[in-house]
C-alpha positions as CSV (number, residue, x, y, z in Angstrom):
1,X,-3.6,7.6,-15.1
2,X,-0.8,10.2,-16.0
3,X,1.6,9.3,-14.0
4,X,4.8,7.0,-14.2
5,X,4.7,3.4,-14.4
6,X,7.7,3.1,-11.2
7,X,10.0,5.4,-9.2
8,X,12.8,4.3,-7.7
9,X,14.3,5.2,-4.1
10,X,17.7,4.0,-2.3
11,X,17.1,3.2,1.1
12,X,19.6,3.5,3.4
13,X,22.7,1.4,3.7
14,X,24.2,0.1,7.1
15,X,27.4,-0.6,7.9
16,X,29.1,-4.2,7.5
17,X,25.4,-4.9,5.4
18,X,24.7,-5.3,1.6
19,X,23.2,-3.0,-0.1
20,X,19.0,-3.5,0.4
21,X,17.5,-3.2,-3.1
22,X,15.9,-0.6,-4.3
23,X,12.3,0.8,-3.6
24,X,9.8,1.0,-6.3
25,X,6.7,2.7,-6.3
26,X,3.8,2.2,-9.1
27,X,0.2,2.4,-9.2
28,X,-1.9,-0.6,-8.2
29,X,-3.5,-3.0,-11.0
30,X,-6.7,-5.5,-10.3
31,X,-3.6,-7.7,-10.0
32,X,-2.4,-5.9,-6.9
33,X,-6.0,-7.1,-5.4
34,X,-5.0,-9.1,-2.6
35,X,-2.0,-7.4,-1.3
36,X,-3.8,-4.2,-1.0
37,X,-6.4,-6.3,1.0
38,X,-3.7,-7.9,3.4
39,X,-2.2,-4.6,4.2
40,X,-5.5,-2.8,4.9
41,X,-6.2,-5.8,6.7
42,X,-2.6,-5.2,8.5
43,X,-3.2,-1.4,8.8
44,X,-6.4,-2.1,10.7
45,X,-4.9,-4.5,13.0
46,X,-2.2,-1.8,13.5
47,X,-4.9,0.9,14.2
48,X,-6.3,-1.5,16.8
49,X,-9.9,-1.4,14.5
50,X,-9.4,-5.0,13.2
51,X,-13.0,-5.5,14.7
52,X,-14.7,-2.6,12.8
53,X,-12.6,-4.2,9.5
54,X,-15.4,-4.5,7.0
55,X,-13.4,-4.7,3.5
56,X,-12.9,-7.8,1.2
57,X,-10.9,-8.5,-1.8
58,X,-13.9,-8.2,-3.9
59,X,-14.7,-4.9,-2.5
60,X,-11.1,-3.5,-2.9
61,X,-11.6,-5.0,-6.6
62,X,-14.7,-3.2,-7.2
63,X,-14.4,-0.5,-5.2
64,X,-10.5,0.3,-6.6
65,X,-10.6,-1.4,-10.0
66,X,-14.0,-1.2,-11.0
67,X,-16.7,0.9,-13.8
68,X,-16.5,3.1,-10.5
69,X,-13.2,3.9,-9.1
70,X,-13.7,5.2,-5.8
71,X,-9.7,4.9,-4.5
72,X,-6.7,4.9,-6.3
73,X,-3.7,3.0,-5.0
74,X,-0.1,3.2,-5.0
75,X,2.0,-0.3,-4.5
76,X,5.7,0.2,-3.1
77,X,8.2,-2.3,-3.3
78,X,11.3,-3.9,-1.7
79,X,12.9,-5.6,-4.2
80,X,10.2,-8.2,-6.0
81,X,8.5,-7.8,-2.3
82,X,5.6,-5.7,-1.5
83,X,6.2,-3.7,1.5
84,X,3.7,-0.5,1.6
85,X,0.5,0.5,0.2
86,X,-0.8,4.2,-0.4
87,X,-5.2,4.8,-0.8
88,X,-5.8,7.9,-2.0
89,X,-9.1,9.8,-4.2
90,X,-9.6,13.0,-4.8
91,X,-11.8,16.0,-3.0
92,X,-12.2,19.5,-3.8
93,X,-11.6,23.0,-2.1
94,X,-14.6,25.4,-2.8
95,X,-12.3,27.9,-0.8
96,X,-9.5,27.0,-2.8
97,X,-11.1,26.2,-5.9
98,X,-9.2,23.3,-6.7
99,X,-8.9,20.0,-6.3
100,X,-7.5,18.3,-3.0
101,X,-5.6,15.1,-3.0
102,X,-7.1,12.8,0.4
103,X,-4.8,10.4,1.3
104,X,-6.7,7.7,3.1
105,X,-4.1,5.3,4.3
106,X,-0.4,4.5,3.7
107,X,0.6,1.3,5.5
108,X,4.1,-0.3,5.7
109,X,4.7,-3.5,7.1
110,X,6.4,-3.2,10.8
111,X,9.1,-5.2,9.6
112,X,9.8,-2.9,6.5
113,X,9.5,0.3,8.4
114,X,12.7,2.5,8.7
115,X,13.7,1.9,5.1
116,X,12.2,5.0,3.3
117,X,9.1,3.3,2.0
118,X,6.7,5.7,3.8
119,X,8.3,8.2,2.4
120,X,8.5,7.3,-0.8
121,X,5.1,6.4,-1.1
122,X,4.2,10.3,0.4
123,X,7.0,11.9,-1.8
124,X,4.8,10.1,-4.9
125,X,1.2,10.9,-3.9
126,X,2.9,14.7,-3.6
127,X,4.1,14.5,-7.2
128,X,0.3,13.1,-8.0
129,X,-1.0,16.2,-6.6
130,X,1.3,18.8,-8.1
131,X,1.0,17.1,-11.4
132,X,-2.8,17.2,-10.8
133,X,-3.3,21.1,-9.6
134,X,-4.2,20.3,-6.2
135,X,-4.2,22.6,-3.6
136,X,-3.3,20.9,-0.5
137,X,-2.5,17.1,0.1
138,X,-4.5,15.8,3.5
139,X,-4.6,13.1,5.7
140,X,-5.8,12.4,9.3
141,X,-3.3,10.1,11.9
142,X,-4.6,9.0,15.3
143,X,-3.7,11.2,17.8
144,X,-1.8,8.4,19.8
145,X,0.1,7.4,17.1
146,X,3.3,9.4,18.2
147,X,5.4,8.2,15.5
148,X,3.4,8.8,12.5
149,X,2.7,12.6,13.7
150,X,6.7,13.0,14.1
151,X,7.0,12.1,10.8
152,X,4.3,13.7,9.2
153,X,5.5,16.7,11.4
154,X,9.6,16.2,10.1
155,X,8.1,16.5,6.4
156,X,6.5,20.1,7.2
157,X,3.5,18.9,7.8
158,X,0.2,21.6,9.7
159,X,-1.6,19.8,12.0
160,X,-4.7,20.8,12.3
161,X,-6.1,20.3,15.6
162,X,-9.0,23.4,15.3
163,X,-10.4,20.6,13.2
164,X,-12.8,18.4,14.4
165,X,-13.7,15.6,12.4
166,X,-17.2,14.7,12.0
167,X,-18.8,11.3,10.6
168,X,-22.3,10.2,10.5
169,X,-22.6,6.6,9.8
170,X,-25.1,3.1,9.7
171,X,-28.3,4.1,11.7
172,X,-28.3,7.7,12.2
173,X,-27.2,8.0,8.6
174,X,-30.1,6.0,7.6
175,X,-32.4,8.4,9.6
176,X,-30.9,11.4,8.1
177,X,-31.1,10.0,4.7
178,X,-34.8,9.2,5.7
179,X,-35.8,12.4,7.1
180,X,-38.2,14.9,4.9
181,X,-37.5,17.9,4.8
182,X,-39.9,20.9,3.3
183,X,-37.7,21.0,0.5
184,X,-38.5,19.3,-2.9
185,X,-35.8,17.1,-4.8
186,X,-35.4,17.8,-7.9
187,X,-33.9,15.7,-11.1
188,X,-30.7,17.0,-12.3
C-alpha cells in the first residue's frame, strides 16, 4: 500500500495522571472487519442517520478488502484499544490534474475524543496524500457539527460553502440510469 505499517503519537499528559499510552495509527486489514463496522455503526449514530445505516460487516469486507477495493481504511489505536477509524479513496481533479484524496469518515469514540486521535488519523491521511501527488485532501462535516468545523477550521482548513453538494440516489437514480437518450453507447 506504500505507506508505513504504524505511526506513533503522544497524547497529552494531565497533571497528577500516568502517562496514557501511545497512539498508533496503521492501515486496516480484513482482520480489522468488525471494528471498522462498529465505528461506522457509532459514527452513524453520532450523525443522528443510524436509520439510513445500511452497511454490514460483510459489505465493509467486500467493499474495503475485497478483488475491488472501493475504501481504504486507517485503524488508530490507544494502547492495544481501537479508538478511531479513518475511510478514505481516491478522486481526481481534471482542473488540477491530479489525484484528490476524499476522506469519507473519521470517527473517534466520544469517550476517546480529546486525546489527539482525530488528529493523528488526519495528520496520516495528509502524509497519504503528499506521498501520493494529490492535490487537495477533502472532506464534508455537517454544518451543525460545531466542533468538528472548529477543528477542521484550527488545522487551516477552507470551507467551502459556494459548494453545494448534490446526490442522486435509489429511484430517481434508477430513472436516470433508465432514461434513453439520443446518444449511442458505445464499447470501450
Amino acid at each position: 500500500m506504500g505507506f508505513p505499517r504504524h505511526r506513533s503519537a503522544r497524547p497529552g499528559r494531565s497533571a497528577g495522571r500516568p502517562p496514557a499510552p501511545p497512539l498508533t495509527i496503521r492501515a486496516g486489514t480484513v482482520r480489522d472487519t468488525r471494528t471498522i463496522y462498529a465505528m461506522l455503526k457509532g459514527l452513524a449514530g453520532y450523525e443522528r442517520l443510524l436509520g439510513r445505516f445500511r452497511s454490514s460487516v460483510e459489505r465493509v469486507r467486500r467493499d474495503g478488502f475485497g478483488a475491488r477495493r472501493y475504501f481504504r481504511t486507517l485503524i488508530c489505536r490507544l494502547g492495544p484499544r481501537p479508538v478511531g477509524v479513518a475511510v478514505y479513496f481516491f478522486t481526481y481533479s481534471t482542473f488540477e490534474a491530479r489525484p484528490t484524496l476524499y476522506v469519507e469518515d473519521v470517527f473517534v469514540w466520544p469517550r476517546d475524543r480529546g486525546r489527539g486521535a482525530g488528529g493523528a488519523l488526519l495528520a496520516e491521511l495528509a502524509r497519504i496524500a503528499v506521498r501520493k501527488g494529490c492535490a487537495r485532501m477533502e472532506w464534508t462535516v455537517l454544518d451543525w457539527n460545531a466542533p468538528a468545523i472548529r477543528f477542521y477550521e484550527r488545522l487551516g482548513t477552507i470551507m467551502r460553502k459556494e459548494w453545494v453538494l448534490a446526490r442522486l440516489t435509489g429511484a430517481p437514480l434508477r430513472r436516470l440510469a433508465h432514461t434513453r437518450s439520443g446518444a449511442k453507447r458505445r464499447n470501450g
